[in-house]
C-alpha positions in Angstrom: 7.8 21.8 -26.9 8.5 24.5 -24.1 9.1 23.5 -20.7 5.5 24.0 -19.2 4.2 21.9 -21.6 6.6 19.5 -20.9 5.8 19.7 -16.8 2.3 19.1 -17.3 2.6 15.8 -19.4 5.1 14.9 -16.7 2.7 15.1 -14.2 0.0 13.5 -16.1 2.1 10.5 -16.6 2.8 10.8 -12.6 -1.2 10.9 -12.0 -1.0 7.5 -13.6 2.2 5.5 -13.2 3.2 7.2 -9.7 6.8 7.5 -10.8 9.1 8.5 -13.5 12.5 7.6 -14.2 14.9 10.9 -16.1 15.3 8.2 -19.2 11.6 8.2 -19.4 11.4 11.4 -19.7 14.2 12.2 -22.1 12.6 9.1 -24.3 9.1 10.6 -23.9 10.2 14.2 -25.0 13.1 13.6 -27.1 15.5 15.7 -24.5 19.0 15.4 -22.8 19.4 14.5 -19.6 20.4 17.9 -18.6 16.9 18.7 -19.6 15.1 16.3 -18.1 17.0 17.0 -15.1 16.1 20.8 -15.1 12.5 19.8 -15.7 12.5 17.6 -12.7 14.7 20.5 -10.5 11.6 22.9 -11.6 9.1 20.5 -10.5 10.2 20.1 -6.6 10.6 24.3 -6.5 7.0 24.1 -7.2 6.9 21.1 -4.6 4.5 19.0 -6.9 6.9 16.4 -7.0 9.6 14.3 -4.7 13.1 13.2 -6.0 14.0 9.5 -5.8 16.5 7.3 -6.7 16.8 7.8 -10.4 13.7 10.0 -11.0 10.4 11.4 -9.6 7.0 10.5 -7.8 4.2 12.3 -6.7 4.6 13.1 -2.5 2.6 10.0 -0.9 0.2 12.1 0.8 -1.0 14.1 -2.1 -1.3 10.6 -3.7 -3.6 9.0 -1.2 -5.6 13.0 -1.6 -5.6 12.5 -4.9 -7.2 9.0 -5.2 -9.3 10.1 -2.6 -10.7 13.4 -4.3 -10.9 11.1 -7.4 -13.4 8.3 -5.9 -15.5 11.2 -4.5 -15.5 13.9 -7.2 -15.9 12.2 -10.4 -19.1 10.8 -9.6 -20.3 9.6 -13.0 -24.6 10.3 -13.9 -25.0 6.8 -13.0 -24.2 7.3 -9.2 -26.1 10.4 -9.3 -29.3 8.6 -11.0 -28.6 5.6 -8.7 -28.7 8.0 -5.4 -31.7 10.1 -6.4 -33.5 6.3 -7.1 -32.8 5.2 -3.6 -33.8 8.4 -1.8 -37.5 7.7 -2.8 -37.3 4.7 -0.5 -36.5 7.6 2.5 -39.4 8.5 4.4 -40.0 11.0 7.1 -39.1 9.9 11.3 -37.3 6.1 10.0 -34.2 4.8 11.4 -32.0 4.5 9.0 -28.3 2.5 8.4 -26.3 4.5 5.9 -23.1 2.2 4.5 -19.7 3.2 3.3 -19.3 3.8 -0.3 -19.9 6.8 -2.8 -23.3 6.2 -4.0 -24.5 6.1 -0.5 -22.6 9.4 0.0 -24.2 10.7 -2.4 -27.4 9.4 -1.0 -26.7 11.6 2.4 -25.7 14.8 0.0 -29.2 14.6 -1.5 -31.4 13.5 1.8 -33.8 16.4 2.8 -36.3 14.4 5.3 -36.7 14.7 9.0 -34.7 10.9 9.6 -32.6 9.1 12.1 -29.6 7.9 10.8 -26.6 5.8 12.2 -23.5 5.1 10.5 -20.0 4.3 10.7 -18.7 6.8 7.5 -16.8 9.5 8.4 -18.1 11.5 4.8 -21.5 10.4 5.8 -21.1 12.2 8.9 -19.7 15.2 8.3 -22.7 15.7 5.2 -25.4 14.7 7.4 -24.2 17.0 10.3 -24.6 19.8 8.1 -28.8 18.6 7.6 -30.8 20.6 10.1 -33.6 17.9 9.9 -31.1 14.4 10.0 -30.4 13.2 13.2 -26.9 11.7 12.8 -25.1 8.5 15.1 -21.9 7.4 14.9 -21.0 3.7 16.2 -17.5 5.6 17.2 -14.0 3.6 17.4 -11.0 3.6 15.9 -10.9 5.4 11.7 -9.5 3.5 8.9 -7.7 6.6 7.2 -7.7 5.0 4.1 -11.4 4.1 3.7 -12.6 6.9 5.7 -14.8 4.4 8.3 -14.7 3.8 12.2 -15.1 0.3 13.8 -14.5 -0.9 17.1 -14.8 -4.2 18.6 -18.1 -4.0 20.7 -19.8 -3.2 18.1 -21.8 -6.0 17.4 -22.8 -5.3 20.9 -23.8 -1.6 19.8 -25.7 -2.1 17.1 -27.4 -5.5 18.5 -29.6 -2.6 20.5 -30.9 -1.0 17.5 -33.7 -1.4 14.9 -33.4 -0.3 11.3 -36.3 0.5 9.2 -33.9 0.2 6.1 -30.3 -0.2 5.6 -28.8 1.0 2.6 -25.2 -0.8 1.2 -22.4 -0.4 -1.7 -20.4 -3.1 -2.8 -17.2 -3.6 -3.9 -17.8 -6.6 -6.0 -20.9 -8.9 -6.5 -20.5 -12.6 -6.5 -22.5 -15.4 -7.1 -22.3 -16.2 -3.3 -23.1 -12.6 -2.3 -21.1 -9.3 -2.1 -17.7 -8.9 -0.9 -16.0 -6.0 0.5 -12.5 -5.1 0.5 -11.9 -4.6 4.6 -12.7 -7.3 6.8 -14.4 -4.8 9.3 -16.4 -3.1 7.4 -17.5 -6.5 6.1 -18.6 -7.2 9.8 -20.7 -4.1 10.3 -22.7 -4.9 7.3 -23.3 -8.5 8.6 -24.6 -7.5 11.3 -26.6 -3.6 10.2 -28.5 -6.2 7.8 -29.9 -8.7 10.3 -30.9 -5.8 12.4 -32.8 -4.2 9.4 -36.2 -4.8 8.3 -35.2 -3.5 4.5 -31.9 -4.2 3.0 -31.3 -1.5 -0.1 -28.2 -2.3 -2.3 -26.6 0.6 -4.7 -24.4 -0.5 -7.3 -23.6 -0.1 -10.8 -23.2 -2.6 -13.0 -19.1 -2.7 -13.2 -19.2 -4.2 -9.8 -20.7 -7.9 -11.1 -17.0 -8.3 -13.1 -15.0 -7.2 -10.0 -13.6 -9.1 -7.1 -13.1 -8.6 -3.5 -12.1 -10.4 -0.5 -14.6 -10.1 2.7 -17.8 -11.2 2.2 -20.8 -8.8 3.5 -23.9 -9.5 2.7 -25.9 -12.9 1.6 -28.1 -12.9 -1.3 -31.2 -13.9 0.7 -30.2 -11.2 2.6 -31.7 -8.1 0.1 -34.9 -6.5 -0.9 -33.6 -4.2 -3.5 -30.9 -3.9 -5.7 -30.8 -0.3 -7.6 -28.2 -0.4 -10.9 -27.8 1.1 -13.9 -27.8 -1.7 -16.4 -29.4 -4.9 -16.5 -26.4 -6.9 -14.4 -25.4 -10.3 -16.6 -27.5 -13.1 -17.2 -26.3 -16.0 -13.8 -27.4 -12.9 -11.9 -30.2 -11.8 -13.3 -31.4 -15.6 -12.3 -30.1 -15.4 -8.9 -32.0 -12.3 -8.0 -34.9 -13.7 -9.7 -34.4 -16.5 -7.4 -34.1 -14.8 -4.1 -37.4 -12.5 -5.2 -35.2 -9.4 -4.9 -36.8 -6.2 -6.3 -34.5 -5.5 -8.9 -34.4 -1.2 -10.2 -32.4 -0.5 -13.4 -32.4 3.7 -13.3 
């Protein structure tokens, strides 16, 4: 195997193990140490990898771009389907609350209606700024880096003065208590955007009834729609029943 095939297996393994020890590598590819170690010497030239203590990693920051780019780029036809399902519920001059999450993101990319819309997304923003006919709000504060969102503590107080014709929501995980999200602020922004909406709008696909999470966000008496792309399992398929909860399978 030449060496450039052996540098990009090296960083495919990276991509998804974050580190690689030289005896991996030499076990991996059958080499000596001497050429795993010129392997790993080519790699930082290039300054695709960082040396540690007994091997390689990918440089923190490229790490956190590359999850990043991953959870926005390699949106599946589901999200897509999901998006273009929930943008028939837009209608012209409505005030709208726009969540954090990719199929909502998605939402703003495809959004081409003369609409109000407030939200605390930082991709949101910067998509729906570009919209000559969106009128975009911010609820402004500090930005989580990590999940791209801004919160501060009035808030509540912020929001309390506003009216939503429809608020649209991801999840991280759906329970059989509600859904859960995975910061405890953003949690608290959609606690209160849905009791000052008169619609609430839910896009998820189905993998998110198996996950788990840890701040709950919404209640299930809570929402009028839920938009999926496969009939969610059986206990929920009764509990949206239960609630009445308009339930779209694109």
């Amino acid at each position: 195997m030449y060496q450039e095939e052996r540098l990009l297996k090296i960083l495919e393994y990276l991509n998804e193990n974050n580190n690689m020890s030289i005896h991996t590598i030499c076990e991996m590819f059958n080499v000596s140490r001497d050429t795993a170690r010129r392997d790993i010497l080519k790699l930082i030239e290039q300054g695709t990898v960082i040396r540690t203590h007994g091997g390689i990693s990918l440089p923190i920051l490229k790490n956190k771009i590359k999850a990043y780019r991953e959870r926005i780029e390699a949106y599946s036809e589901e999200k897509s389907r999901i998006a273009k399902k929930a943008l028939e519920f837009i209608n012209e001059d409505e005030h709208y609350f726009f969540d954090v999450s990719t199929n909502v993101r998605l939402l703003s990319e495809y959004i081409d209606k003369r609409v109000l819309v407030f939200t605390h997304s930082l991709d949101n923003i910067e998509i729906l700024s570009e919209k000559e006919d969106v009128s975009v709000h911010s609820i402004g504060g500090c930005l989580n880096k990590k999940n791209r969102f801004f919160y501060k503590l009035d808030c509540i107080d912020y929001l309390n003065g506003i009216r939503f014709d429809t608020a649209f929501l991801g999840a991280a995980s759906i329970n059989e208590d509600g859904l859960y999200y995975v910061d405890e602020e953003d949690a608290f922004i959609k606690q209160i955007s849905v009791k000052k909406s008169t619609k609430v709008i839910i896009l998820a696909e189905y993998e998110k009834f198996k996950r788990s999470s840890y701040y709950k966000g919404v209640s299930w008496e809570q929402i009028d729609i839920i938009i999926t792309d496969k009939m969610p399992p059986s206990t929920f398929v009764d509990i949206i029943e239960s609630y009445d909860i308009e339930l779209i399978i694109i």
